[in-house]
N, C-alpha and C positions, 0 to 999 in steps of 0.2 A: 521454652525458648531454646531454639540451638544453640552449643556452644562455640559454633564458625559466625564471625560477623561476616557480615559479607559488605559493606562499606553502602554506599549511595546505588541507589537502582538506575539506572540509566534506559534508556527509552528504547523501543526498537520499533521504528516505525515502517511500514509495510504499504505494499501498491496489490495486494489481495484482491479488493471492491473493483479497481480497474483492471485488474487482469480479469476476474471472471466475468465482468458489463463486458467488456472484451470479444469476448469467448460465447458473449450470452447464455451465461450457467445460471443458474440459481444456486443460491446455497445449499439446497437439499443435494444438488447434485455434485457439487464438488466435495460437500461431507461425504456422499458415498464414494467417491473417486480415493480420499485420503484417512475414510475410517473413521472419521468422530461424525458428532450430533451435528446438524446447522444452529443451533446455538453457539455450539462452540467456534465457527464460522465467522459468526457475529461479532463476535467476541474479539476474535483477532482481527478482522476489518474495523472496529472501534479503536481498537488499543487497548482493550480491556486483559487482555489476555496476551503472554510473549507464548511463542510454540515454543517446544521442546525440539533440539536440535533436528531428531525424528522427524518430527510432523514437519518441520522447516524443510528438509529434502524431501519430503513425499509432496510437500503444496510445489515446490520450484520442478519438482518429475511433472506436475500434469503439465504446467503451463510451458515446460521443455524450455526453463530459463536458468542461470545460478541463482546460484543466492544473493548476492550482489546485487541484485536486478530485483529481486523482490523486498528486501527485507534491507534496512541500513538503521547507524543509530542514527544520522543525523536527516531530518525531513524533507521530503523530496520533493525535489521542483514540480510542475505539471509536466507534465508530457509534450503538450502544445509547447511551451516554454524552450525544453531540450531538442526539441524537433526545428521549431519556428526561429529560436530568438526570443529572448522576455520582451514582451511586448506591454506598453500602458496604454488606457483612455485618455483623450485629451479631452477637456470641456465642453459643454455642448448638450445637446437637447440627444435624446434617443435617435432621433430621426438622422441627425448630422454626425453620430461618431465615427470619430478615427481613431488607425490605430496608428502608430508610430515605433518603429523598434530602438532600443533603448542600449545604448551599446557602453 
């Protein structure tokens, strides 16, 4: 066990999966853009895995973003949301919904 505590792990959540559907990459190919496995890929678009500061500017280099933009602790809106306005469903059958924005 080390002898630094390091306190509560806090979360770093990431828009990865959407930047590269994006881009229309696959995983195999943005692993070989920033040098690890597409598992490891996986990993960080689950959450399963935080990068290394490293691999954090080499993932925000392909997609020519900061860091800010890919990576935060706290979980991030949709895109549509930031772009549009948070929008909700109002009641109704499939056939009749609305949308209504929500201010």
């Amino acid at each position: 066990m080390s002898p630094v505590r390091r306190g509560e792990t806090l979360p770093i959540h990431n828009r990865i999966g959407v930047l590269r559907a994006e881009r229309r990459m696959t995983r195999a190919e943005l692993a070989a853009l920033i040098n690890v496995n597409p598992q490891t890929v996986g990993a960080l678009e689950r959450g399963d895995h935080f990068p290394s500061l490293d691999l954090a500017f080499r993932i925000c280099d392909v997609f020519g973003l900061p860091v800010e933009a890919v990576f935060s602790r706290a979980a991030f809106t949709p895109l549509s949301a930031e772009l549009y306005g948070t929008r909700t469903r109002t009641e109704g059958s499939d056939a009749d919904v609305q949308l209504h924005a929500t201010d």
